[in-house]
C-alpha positions as CSV (number, residue, x, y, z in Angstrom):
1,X,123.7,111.9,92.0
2,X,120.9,112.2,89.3
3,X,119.5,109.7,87.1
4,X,121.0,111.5,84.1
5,X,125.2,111.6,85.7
6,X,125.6,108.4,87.4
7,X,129.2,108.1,88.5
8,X,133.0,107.7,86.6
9,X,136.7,107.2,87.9
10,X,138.5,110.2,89.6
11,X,142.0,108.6,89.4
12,X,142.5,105.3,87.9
13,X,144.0,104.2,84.6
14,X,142.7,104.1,80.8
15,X,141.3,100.5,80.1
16,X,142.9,99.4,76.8
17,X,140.5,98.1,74.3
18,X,141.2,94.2,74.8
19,X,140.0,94.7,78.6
20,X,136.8,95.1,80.6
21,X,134.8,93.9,77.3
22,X,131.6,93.1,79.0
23,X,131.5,97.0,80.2
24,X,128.8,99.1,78.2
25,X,128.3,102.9,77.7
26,X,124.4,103.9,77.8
27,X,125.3,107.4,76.1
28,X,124.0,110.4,78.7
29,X,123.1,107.8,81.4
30,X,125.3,105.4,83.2
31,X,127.8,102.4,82.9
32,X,126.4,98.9,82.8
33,X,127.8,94.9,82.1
34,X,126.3,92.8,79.8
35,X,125.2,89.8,81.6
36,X,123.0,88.3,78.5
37,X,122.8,88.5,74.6
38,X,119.8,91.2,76.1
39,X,120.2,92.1,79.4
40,X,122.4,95.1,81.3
41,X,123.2,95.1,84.9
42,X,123.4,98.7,86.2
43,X,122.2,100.8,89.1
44,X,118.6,101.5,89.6
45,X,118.7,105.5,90.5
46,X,119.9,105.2,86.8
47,X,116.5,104.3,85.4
48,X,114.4,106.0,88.5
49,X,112.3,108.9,87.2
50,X,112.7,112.6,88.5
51,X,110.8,115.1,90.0
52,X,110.0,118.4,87.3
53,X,112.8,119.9,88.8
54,X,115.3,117.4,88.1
55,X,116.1,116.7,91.9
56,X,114.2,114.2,93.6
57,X,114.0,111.1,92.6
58,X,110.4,109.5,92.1
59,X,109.2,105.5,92.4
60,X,109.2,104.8,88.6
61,X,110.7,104.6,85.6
62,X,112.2,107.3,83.8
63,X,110.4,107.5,80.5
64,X,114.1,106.9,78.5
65,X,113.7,103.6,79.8
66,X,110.3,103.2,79.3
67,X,109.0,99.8,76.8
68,X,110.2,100.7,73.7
69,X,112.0,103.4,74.5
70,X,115.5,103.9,71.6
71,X,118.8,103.8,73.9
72,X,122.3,104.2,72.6
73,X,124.9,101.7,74.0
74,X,128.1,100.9,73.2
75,X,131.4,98.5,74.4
76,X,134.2,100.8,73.0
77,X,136.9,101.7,75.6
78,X,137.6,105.0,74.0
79,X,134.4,107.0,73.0
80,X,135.9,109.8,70.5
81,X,134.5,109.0,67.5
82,X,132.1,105.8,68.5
83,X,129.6,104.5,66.5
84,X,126.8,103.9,68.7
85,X,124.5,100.8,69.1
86,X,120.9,101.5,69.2
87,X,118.8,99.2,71.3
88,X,115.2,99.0,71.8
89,X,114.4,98.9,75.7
90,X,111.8,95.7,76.0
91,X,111.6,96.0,79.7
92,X,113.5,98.4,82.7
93,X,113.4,95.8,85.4
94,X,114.5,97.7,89.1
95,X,114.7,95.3,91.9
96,X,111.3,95.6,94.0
97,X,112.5,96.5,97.2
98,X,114.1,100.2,95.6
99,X,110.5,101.2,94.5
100,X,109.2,100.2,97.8
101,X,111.4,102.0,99.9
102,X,110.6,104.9,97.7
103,X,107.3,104.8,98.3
104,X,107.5,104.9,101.8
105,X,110.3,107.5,102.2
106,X,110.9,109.3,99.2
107,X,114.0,108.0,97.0
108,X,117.8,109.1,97.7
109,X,121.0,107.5,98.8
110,X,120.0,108.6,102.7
111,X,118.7,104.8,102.9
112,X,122.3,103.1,101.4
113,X,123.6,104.0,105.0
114,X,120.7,101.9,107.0
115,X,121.1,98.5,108.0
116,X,118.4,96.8,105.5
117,X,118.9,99.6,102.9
118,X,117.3,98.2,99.4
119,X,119.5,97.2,96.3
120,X,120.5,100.0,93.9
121,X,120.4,97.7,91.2
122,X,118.6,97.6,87.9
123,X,118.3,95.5,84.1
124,X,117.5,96.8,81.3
125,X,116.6,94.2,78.5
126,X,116.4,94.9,75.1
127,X,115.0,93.9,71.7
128,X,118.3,93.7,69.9
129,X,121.9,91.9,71.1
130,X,123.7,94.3,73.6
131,X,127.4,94.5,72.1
132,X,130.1,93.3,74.1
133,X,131.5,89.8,75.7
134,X,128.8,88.2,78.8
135,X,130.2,88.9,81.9
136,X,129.4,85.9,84.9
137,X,127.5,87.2,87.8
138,X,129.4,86.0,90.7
139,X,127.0,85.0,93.4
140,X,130.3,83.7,95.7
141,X,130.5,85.8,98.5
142,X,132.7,89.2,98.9
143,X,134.8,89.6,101.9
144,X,136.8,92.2,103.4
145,X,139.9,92.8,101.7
146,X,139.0,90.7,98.4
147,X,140.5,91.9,95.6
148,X,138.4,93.6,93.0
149,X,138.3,96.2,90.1
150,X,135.9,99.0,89.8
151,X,135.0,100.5,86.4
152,X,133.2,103.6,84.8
153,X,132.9,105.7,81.7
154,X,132.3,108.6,84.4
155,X,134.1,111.9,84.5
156,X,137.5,112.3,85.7
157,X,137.6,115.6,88.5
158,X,135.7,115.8,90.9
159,X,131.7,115.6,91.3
160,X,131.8,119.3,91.3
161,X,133.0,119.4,87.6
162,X,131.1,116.0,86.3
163,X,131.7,116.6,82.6
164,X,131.2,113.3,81.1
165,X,134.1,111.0,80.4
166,X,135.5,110.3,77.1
167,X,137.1,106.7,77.9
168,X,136.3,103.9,80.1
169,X,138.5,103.6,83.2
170,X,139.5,101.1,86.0
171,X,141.1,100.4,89.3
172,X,142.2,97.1,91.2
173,X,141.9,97.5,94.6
174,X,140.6,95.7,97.7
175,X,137.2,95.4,99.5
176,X,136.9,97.3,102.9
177,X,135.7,96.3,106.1
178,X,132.7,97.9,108.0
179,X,134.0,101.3,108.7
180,X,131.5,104.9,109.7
181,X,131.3,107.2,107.4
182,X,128.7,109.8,106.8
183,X,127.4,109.3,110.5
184,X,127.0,105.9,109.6
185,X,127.3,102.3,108.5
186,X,126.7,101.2,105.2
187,X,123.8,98.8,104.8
188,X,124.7,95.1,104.5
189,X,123.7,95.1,101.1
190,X,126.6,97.0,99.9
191,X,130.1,96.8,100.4
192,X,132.7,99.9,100.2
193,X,136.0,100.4,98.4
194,X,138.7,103.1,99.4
195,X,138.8,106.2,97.5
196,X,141.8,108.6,97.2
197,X,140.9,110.2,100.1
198,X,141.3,106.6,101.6
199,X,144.5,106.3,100.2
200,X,142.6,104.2,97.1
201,X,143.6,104.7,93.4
202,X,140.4,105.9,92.3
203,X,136.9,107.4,93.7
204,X,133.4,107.1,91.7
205,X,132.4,110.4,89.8
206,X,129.4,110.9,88.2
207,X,129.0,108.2,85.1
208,X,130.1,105.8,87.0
209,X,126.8,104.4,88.6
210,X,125.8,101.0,87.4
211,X,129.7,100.2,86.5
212,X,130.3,96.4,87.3
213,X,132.8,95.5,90.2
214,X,134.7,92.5,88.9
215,X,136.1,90.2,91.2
216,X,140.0,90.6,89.7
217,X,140.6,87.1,89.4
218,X,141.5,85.0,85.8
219,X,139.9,86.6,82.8
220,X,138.2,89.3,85.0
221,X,134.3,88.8,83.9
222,X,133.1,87.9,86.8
223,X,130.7,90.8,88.6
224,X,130.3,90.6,92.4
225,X,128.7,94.5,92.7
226,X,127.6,97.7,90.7
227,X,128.6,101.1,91.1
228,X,126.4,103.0,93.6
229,X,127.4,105.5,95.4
230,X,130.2,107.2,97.2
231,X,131.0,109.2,101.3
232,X,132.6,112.0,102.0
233,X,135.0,113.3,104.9
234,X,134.7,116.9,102.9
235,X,133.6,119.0,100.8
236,X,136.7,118.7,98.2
237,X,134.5,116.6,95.6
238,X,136.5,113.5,95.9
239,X,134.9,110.3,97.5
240,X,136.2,108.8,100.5
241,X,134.8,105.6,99.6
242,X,133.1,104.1,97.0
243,X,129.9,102.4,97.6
244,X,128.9,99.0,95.3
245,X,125.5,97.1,95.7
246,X,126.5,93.2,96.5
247,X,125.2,90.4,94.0
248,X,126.2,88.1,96.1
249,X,122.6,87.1,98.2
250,X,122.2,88.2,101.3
251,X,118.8,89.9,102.8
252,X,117.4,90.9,99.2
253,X,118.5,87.7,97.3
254,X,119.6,89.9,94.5
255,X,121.1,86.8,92.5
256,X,117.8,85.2,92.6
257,X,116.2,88.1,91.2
258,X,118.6,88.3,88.6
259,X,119.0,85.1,87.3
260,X,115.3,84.7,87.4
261,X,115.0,88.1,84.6
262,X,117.9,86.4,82.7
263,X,115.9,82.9,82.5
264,X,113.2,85.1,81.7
265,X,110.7,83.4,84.4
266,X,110.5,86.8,86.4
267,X,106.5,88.0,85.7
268,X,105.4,90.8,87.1
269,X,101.5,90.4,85.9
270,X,99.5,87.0,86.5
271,X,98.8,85.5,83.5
272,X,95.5,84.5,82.0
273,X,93.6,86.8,83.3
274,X,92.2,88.2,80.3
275,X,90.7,85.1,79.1
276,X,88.2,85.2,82.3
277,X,85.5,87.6,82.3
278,X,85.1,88.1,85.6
279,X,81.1,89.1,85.3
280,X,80.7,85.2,84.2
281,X,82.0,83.7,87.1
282,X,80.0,80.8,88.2
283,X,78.6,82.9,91.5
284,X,75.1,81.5,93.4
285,X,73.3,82.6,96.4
286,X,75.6,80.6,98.7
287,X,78.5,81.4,97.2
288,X,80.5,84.4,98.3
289,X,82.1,86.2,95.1
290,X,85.0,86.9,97.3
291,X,85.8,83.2,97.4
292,X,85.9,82.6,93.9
293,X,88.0,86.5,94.0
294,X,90.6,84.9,96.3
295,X,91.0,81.1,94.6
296,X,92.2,83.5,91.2
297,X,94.6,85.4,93.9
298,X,96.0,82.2,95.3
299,X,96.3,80.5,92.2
300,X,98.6,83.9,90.7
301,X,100.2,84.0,93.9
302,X,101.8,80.2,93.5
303,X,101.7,79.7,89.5
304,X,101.8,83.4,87.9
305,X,98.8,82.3,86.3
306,X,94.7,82.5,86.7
307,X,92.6,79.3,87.2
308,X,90.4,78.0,84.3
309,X,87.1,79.1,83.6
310,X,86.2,75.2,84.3
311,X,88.4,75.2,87.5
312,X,86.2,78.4,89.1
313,X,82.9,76.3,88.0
314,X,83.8,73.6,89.8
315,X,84.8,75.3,92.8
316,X,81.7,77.5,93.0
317,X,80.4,74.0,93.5
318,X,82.1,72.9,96.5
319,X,82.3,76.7,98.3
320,X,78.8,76.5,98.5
321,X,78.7,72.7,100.0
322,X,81.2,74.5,102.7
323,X,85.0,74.2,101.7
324,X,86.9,77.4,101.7
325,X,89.9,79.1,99.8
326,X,92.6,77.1,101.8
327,X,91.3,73.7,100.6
328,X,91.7,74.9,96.6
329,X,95.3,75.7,98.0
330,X,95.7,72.4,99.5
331,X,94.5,70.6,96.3
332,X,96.7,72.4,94.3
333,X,99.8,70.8,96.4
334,X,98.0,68.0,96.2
335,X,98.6,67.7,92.4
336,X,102.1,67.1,90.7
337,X,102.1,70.6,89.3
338,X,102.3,71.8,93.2
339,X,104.7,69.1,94.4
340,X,107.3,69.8,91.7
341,X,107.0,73.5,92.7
342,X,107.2,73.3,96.0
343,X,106.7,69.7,97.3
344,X,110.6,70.2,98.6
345,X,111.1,73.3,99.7
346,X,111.7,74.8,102.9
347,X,109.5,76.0,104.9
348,X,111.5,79.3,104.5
349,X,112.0,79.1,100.7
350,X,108.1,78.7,101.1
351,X,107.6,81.4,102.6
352,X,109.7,83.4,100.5
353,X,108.5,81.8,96.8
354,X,105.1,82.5,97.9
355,X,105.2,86.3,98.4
356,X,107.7,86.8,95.8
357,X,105.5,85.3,93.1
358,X,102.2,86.7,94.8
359,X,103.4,90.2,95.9
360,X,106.1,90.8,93.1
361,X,109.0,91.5,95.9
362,X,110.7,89.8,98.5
363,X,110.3,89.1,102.2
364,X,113.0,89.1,104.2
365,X,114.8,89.3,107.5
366,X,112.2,88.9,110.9
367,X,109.0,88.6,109.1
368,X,110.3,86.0,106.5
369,X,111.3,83.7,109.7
370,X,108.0,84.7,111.9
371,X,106.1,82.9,108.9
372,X,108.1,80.2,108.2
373,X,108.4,79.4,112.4
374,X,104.5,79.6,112.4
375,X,104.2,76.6,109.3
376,X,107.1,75.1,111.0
377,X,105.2,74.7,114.4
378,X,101.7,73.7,112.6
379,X,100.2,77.1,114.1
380,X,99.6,78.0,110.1
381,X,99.5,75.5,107.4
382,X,100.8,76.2,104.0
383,X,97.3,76.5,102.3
384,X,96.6,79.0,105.1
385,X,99.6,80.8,104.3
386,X,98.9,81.0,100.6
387,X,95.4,82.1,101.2
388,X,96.3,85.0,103.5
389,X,98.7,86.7,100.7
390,X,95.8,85.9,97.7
391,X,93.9,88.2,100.3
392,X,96.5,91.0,100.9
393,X,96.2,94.2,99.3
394,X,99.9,93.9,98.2
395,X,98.3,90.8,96.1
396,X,94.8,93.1,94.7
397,X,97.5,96.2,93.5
398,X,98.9,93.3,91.2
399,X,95.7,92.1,89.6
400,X,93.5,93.9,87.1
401,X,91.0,96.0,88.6
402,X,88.0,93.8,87.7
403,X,89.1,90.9,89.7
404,X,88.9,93.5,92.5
């Protein structure tokens, strides 16, 4: 699929206009939910730029969703005749771990088969108020055979023929187990759904990417997964199964990441830092610029935020009488601003708080436990910890060049 199809319902029935009301239309692009006055929930290959030639995907954002980009959005069921909302895109937010993965492999649905494959999940929060009711993200868990129902404004044939879709469509149908297709198992951050081929009621079709899966229970507003993408057992155009990124945690703590841009406490810069001139810090012959370098690191890596000017004097003081990076760390737990933060936390939610708000993505699986089984045994302490990611160069990429 390509940024500008998406995917839509082959199969499936007409939603009438009293249902599915937290479903959006982003005209030429994709389906999404409202899931705040602001904020749509759809796929991230939606918003992922593309190569000149329109077929590769790149690890940014396309410029339509660049800040302050105009998109046109709408919660009508039938789109003949519409009248379109135009939205002003604040921020394209696409969960870390997609970017990352494209970095290091080129982007593409190849990975959505892997065991640890990223989310394909992406918000988009704008200036004005999205139309449509708030749908609930559902962060319960989604089991084999649970009963859902997909959605999408995609087109109706097959992916051959994608013309776009004039009407929003939907399906009840049930969750699968892990099954092989394509050579493969789906990664545990998705979860599948049959298609026709499957004996299903309805396969994905371009347009339908970033369509909420609604656990079909009561009102039906609660999301559980977004459209993704689809397998094959041939070449007739028509999905075997339908592939849905999970909201529900897991190994990428998607819900955490969303709730966190909903709250609006997700940062991705460190704050402050452009009321420090870095060529006034406090620096003398015994101290070692990198020091005061890696107290602003560790500080953005806990808080989000730079030290004061008066804070960096003050240490430049007591880094030259001996005392290092880790003990700024340590008396920064040591006040009530670090024990409210983290004065209760896990040693894994440590670990895990600490990279996310210093590195701007999540750790996970293995490495998340090797760290948090070192601070558990006393082999690293958390100041130690904190100090190592200020020094990364995930950390450095994440604060402005002078600081460098």
């Amino acid at each position: 699929m390509s940024s500008t199809t998406g995917t839509s319902l082959i199969g499936g029935e007409a939603a009438p206009t009293d249902m599915l009301q937290a479903t959006v239309a982003i005209e030429g692009r994709c389906t999404g939910a409202k899931i705040g006055p602001r904020h749509i929930l759809f796929a991230a290959h939606c918003v992922t730029a593309l190569d000149d030639g329109g077929h590769a995907f790149l690890p940014r954002i396309d410029p339509a969703f660049a800040d302050g980009a105009r998109i046109r959005v709408t919660d009508a069921n039938d789109l003949r005749g519409v009248r379109w909302s135009y939205l002003t895109v604040t921020h394209a937010y696409v969960h870390p771990e997609w970017f990352a993965t494209c970095a290091l492999s080129g982007c593409g649905f190849d990975h959505s088969i892997q065991g640890t494959a990223p989310p394909d999940v992406a918000i988009v929060e704008t200036k004005e108020t999205v139309p449509g009711a708030t749908a609930v993200v559902d962060g319960s868990p989604v089991e084999p055979n649970t009963d859902v129902v997909i959605a999408g404004y995609g087109c109706e044939q097959s992916v051959d023929t994608p013309s776009p879709g004039e009407r929003l469509k939907f399906a009840r149908t049930r969750t699968l187990g892990r099954i092989k297709s394509m050579g493969g198992y789906v990664g545990i951050g998705y979860f599948e759904t049959p298609g026709i081929e499957l004996g299903g009621e309805a396969s994905l079709c371009p347009g339908d990417s970033g369509g909420p899966v609604y656990r079909a229970e009561g009102d039906t507003t609660h999301v559980v997964g977004v459209n993704a993408y689809y397998t094959f057992n041939d070449a007739n155009g028509v999905s075997a199964t339908n592939v849905h990124t999970r909201l529900t945690g897991g190994a990428h703590d998607v819900l955490g990441w969303i709730e966190r841009i909903v709250r609006g406490d997700w940062s991705e810069e460190c704050l402050g830092l452009d009321a420090i001139d870095p060529e006034a810090l406090p620096t003398t012959g015994s101290v070692r610029l990198g020091a005061l370098l890696a107290t602003v690191r560790a500080r953005c890596s806990l808080f989000g935020e730079a030290p004061s000017m008066a804070d960096l004097h003050a240490w430049a003081e007591r880094y030259s009488s001996g005392r290092t990076p880790a003990d700024y760390v340590s008396d920064l737990f040591a006040s009530a601003a670090g024990v409210a933060t983290y004065g209760d936390a896990s040693d894994l939610d440590f670990v895990r708080a600490v990279w996310r708000h210093g590195m701007g993505k999540e750790l996970y699986g293995d490495w998340a436990l090797y760290y948090a089984h070192r601070l558990e045994t006393g082999d690293t302490t958390r100041a130690e910890f904190v100090a190592f990611v200020a020094d990364s160069e995930y950390v450095r990429a994440r604060i402005d060049p002078r600081w460098l």
